[in-house]
C-alpha positions as CSV (number, residue, x, y, z in Angstrom):
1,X,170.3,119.3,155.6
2,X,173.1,117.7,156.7
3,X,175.0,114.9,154.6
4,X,174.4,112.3,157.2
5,X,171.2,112.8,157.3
6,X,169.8,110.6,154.8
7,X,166.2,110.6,153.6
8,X,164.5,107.3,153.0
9,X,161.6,106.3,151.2
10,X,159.3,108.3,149.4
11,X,158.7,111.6,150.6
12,X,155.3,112.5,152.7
13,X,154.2,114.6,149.4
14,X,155.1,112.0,146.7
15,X,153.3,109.4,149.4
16,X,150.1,111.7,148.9
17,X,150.4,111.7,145.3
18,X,150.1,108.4,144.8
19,X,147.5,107.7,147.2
20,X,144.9,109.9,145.9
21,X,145.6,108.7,142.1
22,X,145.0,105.5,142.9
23,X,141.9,106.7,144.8
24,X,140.7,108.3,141.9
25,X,141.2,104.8,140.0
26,X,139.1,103.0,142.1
27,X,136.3,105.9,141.8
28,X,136.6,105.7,138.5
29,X,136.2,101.9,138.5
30,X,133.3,102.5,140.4
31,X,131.2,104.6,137.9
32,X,131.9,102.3,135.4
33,X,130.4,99.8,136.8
34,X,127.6,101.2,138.2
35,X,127.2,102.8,134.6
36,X,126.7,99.2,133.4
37,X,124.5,98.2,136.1
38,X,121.9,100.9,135.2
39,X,122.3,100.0,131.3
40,X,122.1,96.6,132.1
41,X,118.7,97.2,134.0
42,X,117.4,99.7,131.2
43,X,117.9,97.0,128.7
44,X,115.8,94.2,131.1
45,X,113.2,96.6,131.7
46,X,112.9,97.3,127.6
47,X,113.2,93.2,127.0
48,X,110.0,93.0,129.8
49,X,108.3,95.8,128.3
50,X,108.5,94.6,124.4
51,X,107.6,91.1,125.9
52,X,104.6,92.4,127.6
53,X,103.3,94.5,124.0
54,X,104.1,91.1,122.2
55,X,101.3,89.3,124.7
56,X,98.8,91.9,124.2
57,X,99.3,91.6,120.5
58,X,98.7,88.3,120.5
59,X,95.8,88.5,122.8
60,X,94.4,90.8,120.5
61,X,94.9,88.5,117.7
62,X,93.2,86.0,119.1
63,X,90.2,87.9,120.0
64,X,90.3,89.3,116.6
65,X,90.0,86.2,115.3
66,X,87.1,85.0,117.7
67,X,85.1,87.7,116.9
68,X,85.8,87.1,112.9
69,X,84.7,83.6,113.3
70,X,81.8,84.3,115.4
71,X,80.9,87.1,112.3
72,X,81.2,84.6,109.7
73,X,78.9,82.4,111.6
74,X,76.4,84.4,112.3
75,X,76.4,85.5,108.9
76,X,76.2,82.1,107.7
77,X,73.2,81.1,110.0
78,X,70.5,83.3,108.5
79,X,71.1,82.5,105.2
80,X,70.7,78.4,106.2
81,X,67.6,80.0,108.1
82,X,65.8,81.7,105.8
83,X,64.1,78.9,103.6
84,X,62.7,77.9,106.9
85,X,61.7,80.5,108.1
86,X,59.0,80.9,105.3
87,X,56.7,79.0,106.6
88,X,53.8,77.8,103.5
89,X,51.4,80.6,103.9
90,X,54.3,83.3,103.5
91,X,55.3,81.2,100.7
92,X,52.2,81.0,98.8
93,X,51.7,84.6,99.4
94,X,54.4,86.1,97.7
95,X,54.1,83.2,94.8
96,X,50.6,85.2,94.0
97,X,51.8,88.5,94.5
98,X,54.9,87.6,92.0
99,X,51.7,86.0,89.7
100,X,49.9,89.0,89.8
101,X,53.0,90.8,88.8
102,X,53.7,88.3,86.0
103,X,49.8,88.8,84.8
104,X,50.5,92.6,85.3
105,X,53.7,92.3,83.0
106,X,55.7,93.2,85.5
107,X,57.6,90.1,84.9
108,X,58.3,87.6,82.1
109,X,57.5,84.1,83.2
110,X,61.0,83.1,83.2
111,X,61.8,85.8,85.9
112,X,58.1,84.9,87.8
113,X,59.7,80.8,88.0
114,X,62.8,81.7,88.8
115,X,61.5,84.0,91.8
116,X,59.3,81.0,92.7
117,X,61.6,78.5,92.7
118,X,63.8,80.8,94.8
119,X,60.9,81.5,97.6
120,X,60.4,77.6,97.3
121,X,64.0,76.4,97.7
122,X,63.9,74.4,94.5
């Protein structure tokens, strides 16, 4: 080269350098952020999906305790029932079979009026 000639500016090769680091920056910036973007939709679609177990369990609570009321009255009902149910033939029926038992000393008469008092609703 010759001393006049005077080079200026970057050369063509240092020129090439820096444009494809800074290419790679802006790739790289890229990733990142679409990195983020996919955890940021993982974490919504975990948030909907605990949500969405949290209503079932809830639903099943409440039909859980439906069913345990609806248990506890039907229990509840034939007990109330049952005194009524005997109508007075049924009643004086088993009072004689539980006399025959007492004359049969099957039973002591405490045992026989408790029994009848019992079938009687006394």
């Amino acid at each position: 080269m010759s001393p006049m000639r005077r080079r200026r500016g970057p050369s063509l090769l240092a020129t090439a350098v820096v444009v494809g680091g800074t290419t790679a920056m802006v790739g790289s910036s890229q990733q990142k952020k679409a990195a983020q973007q996919q955890q940021q939709a993982a974490a919504q679609q975990q948030q909907v999906a605990t949500q969405q177990q949290m209503a079932e369990l809830e639903a099943n609570q409440a039909a859980l305790a439906q069913q345990q009321a609806a248990l506890t009255q039907q229990a509840a009902a034939p007990q109330a029932a049952a005194p009524a149910a005997n109508s007075l033939d049924e009643q004086l029926i088993q009072i004689q079979k539980l006399s025959a038992m007492k004359d049969q000393g099957l039973l002591t008469e405490a045992e026989f009026n408790a029994k009848k008092a019992q079938i009687l609703g006394i």
